[in-house]
Each structure stands twice: as C-alpha cells, then as structure tokens.
N, CA, C and O atoms as a MOPAC input file, in Angstrom:
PM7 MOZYME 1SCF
protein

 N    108.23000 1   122.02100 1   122.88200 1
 C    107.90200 1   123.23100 1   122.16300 1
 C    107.87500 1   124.37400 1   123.15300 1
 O    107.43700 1   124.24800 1   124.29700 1
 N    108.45000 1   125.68900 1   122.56800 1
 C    108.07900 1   126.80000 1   123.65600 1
 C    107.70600 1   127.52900 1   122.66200 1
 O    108.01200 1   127.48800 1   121.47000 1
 N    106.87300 1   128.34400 1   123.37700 1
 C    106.17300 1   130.02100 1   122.25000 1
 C    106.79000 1   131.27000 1   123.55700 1
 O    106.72900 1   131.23500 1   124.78600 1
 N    107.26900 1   132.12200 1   122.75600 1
 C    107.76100 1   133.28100 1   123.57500 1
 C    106.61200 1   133.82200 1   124.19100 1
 O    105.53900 1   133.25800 1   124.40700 1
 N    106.89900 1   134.79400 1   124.40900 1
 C    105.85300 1   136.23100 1   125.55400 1
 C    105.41200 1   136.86100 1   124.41700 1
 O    104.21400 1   137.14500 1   124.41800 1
 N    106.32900 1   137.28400 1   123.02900 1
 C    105.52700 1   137.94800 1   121.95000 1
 C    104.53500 1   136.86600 1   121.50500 1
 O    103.35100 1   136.98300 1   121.19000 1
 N    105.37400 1   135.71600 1   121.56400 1
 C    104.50800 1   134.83500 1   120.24800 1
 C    103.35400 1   134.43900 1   120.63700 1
 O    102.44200 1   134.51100 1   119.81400 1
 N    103.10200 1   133.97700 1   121.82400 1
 C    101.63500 1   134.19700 1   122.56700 1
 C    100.95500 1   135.25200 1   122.73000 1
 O     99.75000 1   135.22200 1   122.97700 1
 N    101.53100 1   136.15300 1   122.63200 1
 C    100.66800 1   137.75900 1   122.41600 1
 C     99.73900 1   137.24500 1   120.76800 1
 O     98.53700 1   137.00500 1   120.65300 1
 N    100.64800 1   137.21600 1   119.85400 1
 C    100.08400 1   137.37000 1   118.69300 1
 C     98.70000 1   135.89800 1   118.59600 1
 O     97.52000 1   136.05400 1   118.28400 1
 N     99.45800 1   134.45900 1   119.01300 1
 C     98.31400 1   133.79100 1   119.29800 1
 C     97.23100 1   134.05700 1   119.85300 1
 O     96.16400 1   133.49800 1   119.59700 1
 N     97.43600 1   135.10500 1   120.82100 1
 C     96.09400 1   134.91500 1   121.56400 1
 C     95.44100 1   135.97700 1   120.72700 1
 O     94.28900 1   135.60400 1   120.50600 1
 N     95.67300 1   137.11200 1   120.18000 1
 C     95.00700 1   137.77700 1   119.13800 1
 C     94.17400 1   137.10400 1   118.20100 1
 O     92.97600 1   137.25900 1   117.96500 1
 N     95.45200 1   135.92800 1   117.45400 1
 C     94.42000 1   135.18900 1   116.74000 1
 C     93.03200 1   134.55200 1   117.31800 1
 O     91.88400 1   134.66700 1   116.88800 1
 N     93.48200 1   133.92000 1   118.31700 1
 C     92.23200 1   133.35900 1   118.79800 1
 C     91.19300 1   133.93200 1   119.25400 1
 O     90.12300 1   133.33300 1   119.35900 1
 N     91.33500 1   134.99800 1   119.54300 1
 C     90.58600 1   135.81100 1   120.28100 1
 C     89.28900 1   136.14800 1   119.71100 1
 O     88.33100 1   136.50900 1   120.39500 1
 N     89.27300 1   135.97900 1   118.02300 1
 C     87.73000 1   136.03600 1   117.23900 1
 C     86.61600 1   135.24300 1   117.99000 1
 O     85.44900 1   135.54800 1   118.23800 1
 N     87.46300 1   133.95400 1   118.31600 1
 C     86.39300 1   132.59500 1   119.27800 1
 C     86.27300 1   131.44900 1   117.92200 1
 O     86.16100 1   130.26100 1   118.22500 1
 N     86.29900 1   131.84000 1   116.43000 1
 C     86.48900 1   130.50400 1   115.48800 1
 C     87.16600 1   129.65700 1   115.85000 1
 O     86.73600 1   128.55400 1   115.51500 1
 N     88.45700 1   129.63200 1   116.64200 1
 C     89.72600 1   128.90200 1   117.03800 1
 C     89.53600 1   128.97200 1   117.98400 1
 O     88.89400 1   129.88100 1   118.51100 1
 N     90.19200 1   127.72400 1   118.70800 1
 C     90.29700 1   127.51800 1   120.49800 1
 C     91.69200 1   127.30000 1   120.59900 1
 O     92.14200 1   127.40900 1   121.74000 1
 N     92.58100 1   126.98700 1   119.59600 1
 C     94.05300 1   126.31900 1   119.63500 1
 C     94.46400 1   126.21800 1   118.19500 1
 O     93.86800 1   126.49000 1   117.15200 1
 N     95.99900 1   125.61100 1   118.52200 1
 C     96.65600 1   125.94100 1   117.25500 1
 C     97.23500 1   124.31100 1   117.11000 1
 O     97.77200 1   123.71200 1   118.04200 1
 N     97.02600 1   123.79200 1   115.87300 1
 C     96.75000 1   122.55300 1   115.88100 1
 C     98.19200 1   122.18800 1   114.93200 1
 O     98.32700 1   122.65100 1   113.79900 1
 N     99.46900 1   121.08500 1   115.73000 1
 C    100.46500 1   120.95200 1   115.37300 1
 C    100.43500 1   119.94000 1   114.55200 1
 O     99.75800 1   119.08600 1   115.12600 1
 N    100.89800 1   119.39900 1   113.18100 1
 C    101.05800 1   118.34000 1   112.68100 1
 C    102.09200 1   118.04900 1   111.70600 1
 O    102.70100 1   119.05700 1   111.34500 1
 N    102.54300 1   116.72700 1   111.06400 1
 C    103.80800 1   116.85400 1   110.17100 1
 C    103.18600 1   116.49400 1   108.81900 1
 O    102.20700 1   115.74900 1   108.79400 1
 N    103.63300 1   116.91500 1   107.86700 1
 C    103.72900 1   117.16200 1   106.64200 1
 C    105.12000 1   116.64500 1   106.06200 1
 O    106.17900 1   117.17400 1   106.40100 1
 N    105.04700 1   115.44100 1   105.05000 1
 C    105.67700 1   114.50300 1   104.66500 1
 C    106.56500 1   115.24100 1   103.03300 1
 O    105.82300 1   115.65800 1   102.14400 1
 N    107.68700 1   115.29400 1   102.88900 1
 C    107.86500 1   115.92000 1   101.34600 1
 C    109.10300 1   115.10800 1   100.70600 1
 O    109.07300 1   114.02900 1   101.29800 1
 N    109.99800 1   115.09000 1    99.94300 1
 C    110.99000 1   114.75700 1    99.56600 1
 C    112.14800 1   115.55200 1   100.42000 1
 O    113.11800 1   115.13100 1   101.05100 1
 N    111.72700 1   116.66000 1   100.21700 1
 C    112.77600 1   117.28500 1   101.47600 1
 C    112.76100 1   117.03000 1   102.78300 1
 O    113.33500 1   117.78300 1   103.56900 1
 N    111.93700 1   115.66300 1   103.28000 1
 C    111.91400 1   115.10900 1   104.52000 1
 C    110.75200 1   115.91300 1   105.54100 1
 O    110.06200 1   116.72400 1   104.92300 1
 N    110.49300 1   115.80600 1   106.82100 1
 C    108.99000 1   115.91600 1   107.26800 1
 C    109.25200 1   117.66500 1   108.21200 1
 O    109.98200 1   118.08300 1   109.11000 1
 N    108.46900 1   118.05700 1   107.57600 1
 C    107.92000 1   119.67800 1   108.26200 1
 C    106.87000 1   119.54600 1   109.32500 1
 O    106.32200 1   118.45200 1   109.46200 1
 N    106.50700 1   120.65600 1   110.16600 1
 C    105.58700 1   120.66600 1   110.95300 1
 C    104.54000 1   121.92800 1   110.39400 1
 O    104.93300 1   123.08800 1   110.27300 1
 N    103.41200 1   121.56500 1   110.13900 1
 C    102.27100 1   122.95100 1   110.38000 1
 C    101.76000 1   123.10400 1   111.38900 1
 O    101.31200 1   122.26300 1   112.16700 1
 N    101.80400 1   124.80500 1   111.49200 1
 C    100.98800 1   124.84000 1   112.24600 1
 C     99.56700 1   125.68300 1   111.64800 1
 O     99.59300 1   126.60900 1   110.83700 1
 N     98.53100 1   125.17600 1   112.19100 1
 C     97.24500 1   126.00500 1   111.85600 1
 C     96.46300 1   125.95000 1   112.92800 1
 O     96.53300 1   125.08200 1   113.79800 1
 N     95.40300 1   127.22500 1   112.88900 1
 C     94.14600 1   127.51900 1   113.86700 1
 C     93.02300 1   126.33600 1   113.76600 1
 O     92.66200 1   125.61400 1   112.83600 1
 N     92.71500 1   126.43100 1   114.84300 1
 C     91.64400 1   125.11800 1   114.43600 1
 C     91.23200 1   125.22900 1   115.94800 1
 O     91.69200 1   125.95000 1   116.83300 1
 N     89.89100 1   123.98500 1   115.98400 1
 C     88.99000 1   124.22800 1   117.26500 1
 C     88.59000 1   122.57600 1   117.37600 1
 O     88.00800 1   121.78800 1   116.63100 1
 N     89.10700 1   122.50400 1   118.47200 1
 C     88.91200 1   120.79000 1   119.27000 1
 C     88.93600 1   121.16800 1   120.80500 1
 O     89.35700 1   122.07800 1   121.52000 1
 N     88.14000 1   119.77100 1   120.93800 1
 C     87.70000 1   119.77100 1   122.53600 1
 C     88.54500 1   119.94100 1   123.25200 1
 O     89.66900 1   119.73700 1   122.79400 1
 N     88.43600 1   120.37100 1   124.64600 1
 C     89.75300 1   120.74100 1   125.53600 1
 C     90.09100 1   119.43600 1   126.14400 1
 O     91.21500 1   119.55100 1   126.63300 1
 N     89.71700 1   118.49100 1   126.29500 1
 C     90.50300 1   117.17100 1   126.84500 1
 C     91.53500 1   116.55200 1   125.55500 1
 O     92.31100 1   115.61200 1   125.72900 1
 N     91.38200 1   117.20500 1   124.39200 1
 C     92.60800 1   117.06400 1   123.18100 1
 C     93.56200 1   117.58300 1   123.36500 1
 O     94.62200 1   117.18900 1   122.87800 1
 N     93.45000 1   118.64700 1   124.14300 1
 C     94.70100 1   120.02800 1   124.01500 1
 C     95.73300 1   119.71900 1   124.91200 1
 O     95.54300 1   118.72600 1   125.61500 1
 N     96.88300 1   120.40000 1   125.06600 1
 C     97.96800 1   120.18800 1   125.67800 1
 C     98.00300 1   121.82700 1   126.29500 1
 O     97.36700 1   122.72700 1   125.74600 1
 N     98.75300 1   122.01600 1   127.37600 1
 C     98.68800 1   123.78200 1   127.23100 1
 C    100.28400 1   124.31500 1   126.84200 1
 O    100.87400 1   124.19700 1   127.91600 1
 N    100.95400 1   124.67500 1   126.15200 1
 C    102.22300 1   124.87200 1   125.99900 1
 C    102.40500 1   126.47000 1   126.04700 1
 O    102.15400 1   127.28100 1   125.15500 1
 N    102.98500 1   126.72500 1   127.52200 1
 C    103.43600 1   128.07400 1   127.70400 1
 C    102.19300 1   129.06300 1   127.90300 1
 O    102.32100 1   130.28500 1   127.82400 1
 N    100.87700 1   128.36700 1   128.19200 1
 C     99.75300 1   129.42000 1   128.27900 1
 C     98.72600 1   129.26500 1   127.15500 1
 O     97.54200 1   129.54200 1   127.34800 1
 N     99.32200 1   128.68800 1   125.63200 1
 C     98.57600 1   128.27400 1   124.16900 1
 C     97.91800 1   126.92100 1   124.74100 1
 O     98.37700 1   126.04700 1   125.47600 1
 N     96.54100 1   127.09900 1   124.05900 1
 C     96.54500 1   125.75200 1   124.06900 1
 C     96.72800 1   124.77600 1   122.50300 1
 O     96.43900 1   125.07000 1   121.34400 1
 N     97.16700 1   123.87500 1   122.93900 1
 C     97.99500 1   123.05500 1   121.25100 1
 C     97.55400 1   121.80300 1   121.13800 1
 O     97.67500 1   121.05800 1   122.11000 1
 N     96.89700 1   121.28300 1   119.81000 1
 C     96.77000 1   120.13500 1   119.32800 1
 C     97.65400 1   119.72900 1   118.59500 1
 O     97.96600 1   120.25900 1   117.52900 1
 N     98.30300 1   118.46300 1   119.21400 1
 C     99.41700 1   117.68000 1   119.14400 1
 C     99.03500 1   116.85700 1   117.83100 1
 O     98.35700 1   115.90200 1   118.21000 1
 N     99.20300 1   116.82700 1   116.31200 1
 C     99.01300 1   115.42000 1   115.63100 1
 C    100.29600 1   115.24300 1   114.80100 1
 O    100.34000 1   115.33500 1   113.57500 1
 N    101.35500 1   114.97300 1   115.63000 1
 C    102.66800 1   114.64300 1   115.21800 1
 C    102.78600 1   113.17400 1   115.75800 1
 O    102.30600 1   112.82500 1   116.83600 1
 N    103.72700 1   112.03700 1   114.58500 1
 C    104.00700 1   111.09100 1   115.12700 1
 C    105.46300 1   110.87100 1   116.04000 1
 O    105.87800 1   109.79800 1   116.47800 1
 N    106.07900 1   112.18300 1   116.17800 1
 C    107.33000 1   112.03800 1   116.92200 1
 C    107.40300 1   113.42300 1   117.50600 1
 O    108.19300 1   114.31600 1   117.20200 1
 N    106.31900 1   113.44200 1   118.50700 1
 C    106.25100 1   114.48000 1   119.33700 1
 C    107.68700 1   114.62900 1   120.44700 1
 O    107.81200 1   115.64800 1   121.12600 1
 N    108.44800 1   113.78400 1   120.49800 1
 C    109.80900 1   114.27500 1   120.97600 1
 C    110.73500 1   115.67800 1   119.99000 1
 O    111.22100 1   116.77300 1   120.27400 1
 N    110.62100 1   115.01300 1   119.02100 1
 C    110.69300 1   116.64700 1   117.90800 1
 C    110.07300 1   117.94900 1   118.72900 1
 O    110.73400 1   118.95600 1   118.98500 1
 N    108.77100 1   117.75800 1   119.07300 1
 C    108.59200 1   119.19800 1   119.78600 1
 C    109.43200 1   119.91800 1   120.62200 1
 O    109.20000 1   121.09200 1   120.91100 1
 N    110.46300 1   119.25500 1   121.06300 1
 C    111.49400 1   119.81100 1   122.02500 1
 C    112.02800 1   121.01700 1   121.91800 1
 O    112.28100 1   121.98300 1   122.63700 1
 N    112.18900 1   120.48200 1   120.13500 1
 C    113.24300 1   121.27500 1   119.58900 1
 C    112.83200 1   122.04200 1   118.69800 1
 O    113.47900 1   122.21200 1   117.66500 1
 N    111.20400 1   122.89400 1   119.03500 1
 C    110.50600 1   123.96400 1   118.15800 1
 C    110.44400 1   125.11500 1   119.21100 1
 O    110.15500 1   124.84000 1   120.37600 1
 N    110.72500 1   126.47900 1   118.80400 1
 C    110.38700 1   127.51700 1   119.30100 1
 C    108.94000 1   128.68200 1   117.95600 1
 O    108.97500 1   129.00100 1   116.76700 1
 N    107.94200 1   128.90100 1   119.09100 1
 C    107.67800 1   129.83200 1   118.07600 1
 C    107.65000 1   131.43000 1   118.93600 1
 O    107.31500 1   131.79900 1   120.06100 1
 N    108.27000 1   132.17000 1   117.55300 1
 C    108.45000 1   133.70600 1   118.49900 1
 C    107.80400 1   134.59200 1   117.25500 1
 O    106.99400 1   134.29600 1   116.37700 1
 N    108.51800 1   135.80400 1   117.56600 1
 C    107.91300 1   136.61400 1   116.43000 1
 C    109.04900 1   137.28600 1   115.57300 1
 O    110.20000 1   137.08000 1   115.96000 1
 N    108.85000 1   138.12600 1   114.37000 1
 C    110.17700 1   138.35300 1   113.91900 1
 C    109.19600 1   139.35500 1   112.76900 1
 O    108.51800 1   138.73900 1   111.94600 1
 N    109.16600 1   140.82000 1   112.76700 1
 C    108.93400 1   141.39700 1   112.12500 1
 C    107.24700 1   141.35800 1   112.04100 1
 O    106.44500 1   141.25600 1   111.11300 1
 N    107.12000 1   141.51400 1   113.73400 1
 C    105.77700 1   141.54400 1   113.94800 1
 C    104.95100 1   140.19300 1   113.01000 1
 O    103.73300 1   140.29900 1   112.86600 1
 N    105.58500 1   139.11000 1   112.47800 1
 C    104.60900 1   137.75500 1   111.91700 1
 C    105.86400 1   137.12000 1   112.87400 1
 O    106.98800 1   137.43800 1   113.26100 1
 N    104.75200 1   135.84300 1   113.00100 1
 C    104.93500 1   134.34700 1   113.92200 1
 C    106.16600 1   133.69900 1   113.16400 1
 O    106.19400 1   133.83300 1   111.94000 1
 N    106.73300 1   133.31500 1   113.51400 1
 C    108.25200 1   132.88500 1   113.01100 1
 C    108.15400 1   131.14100 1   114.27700 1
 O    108.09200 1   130.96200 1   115.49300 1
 N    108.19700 1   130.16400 1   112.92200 1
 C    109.05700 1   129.04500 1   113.89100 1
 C    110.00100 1   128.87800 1   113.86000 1
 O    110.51100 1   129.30500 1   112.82400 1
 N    110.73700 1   128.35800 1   114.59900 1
 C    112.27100 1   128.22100 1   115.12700 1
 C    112.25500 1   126.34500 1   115.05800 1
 O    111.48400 1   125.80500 1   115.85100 1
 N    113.16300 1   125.35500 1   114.05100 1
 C    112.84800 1   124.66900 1   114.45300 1
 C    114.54800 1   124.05700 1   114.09400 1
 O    114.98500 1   124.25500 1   112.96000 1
 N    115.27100 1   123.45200 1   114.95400 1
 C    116.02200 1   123.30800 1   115.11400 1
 C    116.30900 1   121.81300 1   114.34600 1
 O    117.25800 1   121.91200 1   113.56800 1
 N    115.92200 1   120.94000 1   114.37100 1
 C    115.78100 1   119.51900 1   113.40400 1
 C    115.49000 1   120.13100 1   112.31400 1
 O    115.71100 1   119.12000 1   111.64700 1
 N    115.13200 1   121.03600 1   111.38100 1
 C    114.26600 1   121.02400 1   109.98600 1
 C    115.55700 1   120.96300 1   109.32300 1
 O    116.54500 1   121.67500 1   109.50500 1
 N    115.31100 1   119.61400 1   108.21200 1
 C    116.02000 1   119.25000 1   107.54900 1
 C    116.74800 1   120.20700 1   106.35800 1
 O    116.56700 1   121.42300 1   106.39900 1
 N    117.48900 1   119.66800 1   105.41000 1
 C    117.88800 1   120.82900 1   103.99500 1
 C    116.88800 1   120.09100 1   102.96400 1
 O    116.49800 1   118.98700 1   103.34300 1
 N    116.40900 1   120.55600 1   101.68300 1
 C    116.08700 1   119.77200 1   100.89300 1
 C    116.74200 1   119.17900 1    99.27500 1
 O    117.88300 1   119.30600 1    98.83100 1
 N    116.01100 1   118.77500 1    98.90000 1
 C    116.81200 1   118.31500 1    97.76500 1
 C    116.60600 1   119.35000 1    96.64900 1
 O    117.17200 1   119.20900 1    95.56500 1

C-alpha cells in the first residue's frame, strides 16, 4: 500500500481530533467479489503497521493485495487507487 504526500495530509487531519489513532484496512466480501474498507478507528500501537508515515490496521486475509492499493486525493476527498478491484455482476 502507498498513501501520497496529499493523502497523508488529509489523514493526518482526520486524526488529528485524537478519537482515531489509525485507519483500519479490511475486506468486505460481495457478489461482485472482495473490496477493501477503509475506516478510522483506534487500536494499540503494537497492532499498527506504519505505511508511508499513517499508521494502519491491517485486517485483510491477503495482505499481498496491499501492494497494489494507492490512496491519494482527487478533488480535495481521499480517493483509493486499487489496481486488483474486480468488475461486478
């Protein structure tokens, strides 16, 4: 996974209230095959990973997929980039 120079700007805004410590990655199962969310959330720091300066909770079962996620920005909102995301039915 990489997050740009904007897209960590805007993360760290979010976090910056102190409710959130990290942004917590996971997959989401559909007929159109498996997505990733991401959401704010707050877990201990021996959970976290640091990606690019963020710190990130990993609860994906095929964290090799992360390779191939960018998050940046695109009209001032967080935009993922994810290069595997399937078509659906």
């Amino acid at each position: 996974m990489k997050i740009t120079g904007e897209g960590k700007k805007v993360i760290e805004r979010l976090l910056s209230s102190g409710e959130h410590n990290c942004i917590k990655v996971s997959e989401q199962t559909s007929c159109c095959g498996t997505s990733l969310v991401f959401t704010l959330t707050k877990a201990e720091p021996d959970e976290l990973v640091n990606v690019d300066g963020v710190p990130v909770l990993l609860e994906v079962e095929t964290p090799n997929r992360m390779e191939f996620v960018t998050i940046d920005v695109s009209n001032g909102n967080l935009t993922l980039i994810d290069e595997q995301s399937g078509g659906c039915c």
